[in-house]
Structure formats: structure tokens, C-alpha cells
C-alpha positions as CSV (number, residue, x, y, z in Angstrom):
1,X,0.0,0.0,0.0
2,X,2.6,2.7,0.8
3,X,4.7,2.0,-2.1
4,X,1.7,2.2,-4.5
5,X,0.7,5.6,-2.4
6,X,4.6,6.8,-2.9
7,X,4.2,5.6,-6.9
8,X,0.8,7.9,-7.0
9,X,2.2,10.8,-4.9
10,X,5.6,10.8,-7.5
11,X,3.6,10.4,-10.6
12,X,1.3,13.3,-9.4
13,X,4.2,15.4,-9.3
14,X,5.1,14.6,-12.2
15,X,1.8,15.6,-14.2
16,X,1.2,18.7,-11.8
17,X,3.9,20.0,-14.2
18,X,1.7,19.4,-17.4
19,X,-1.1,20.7,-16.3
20,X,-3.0,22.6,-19.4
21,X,-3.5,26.0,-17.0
22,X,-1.3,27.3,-14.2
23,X,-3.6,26.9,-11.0
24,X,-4.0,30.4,-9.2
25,X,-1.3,31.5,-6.2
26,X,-3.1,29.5,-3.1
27,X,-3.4,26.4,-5.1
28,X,-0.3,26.4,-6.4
29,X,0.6,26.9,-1.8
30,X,-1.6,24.4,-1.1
31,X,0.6,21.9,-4.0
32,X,3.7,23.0,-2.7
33,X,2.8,22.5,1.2
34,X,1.2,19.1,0.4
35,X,4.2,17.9,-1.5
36,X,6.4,19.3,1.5
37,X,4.6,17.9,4.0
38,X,4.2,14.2,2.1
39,X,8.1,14.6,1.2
40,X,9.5,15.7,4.2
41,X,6.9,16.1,6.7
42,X,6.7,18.9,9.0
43,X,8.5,21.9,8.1
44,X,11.5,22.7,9.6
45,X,14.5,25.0,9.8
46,X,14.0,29.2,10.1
47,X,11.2,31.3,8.8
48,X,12.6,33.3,5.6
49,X,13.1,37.1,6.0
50,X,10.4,39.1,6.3
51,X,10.9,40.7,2.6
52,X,11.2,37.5,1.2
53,X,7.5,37.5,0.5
54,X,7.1,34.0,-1.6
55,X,9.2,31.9,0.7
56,X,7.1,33.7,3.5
57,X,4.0,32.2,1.9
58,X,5.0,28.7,1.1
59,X,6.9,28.6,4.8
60,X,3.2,30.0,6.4
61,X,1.2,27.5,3.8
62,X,3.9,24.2,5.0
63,X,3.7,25.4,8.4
64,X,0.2,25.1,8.2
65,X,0.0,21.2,7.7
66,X,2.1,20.7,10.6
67,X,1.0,17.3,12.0
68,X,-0.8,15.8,9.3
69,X,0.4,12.5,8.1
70,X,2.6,12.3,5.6
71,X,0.2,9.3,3.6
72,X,-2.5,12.0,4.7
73,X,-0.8,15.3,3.3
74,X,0.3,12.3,-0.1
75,X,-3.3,11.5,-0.5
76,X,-4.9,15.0,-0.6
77,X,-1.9,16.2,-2.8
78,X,-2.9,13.1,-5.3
79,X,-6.6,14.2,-5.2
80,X,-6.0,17.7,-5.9
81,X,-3.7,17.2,-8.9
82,X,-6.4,14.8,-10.0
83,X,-9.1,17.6,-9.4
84,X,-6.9,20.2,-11.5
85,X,-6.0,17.8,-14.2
86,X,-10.0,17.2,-15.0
């Protein structure tokens, strides 16, 4: 089960970058947070500088997520891309 959740998660990945339209700014967060969090679970290490607006964002949209499951945060990342690919 985990490696055919793994195989999903990766393949997702892979088509989230041939997706016909970009998705708007907090989809594209909420991709990037679920991918972190299923990748590499919580988020760690310092906040980026306040003037670093877009690494602000994705720290705040990772940070977020903190606790969820990594097969949890894998899962909705999977269903989204599905959702966005049609």
C-alpha cells in the first residue's frame, strides 16, 4: 500500500507539471505544502526574511499542515492534482 501511495504521490508530481493551466497562487501553496509535507513532513529550519514575500507564503502554507500525516498530506496532494487535471 505505501509503495503504490509513494508511486501515486511521485507520478502526481510529475503531471502537476503538465497541467493545461497554471492553478491560481493558493493552489499552487496548497501543492507545494502538500508535496512538502508528504516529502519531508513537518516543516523545519527558520522562517525566511520578512521581505522574502514567496518563501514567507510557502513557509506559512507548509507550516500550516504541521501534523498531518505524511500518507494523509500524499493523498490530498494526489486528489487535488487529480481535481486540476479534469
Amino acid at each position: 500500500m505505501a509503495d503504490d501511495l509513494k508511486a501515486r504521490f511521485q507520478q502526481a508530481a510529475q503531471d502537476v507539471m503538465n497541467l493545461s493551466e497554471r492553478p491560481d497562487n493558493d493552489t499552487m501553496l496548497r501543492l507545494y505544502a502538500l508535496y512538502k509535507q508528504g516529502s519531508e513532513g513537518d516543516v523545519s529550519g527558520p522562517k525566511p526574511g520578512f521581505f522574502d514575500f514567496v518563501g514567507t507564503a510557502k513557509y506559512d502554507a507548509w507550516a500550516k499542515l504541521a501534523g498531518t500525516g505524511s500518507e494523509e498530506a500524499m493523498r490530498r496532494y494526489i486528489d487535488l492534482v487529480a481535481k486540476l487535471r479534469g
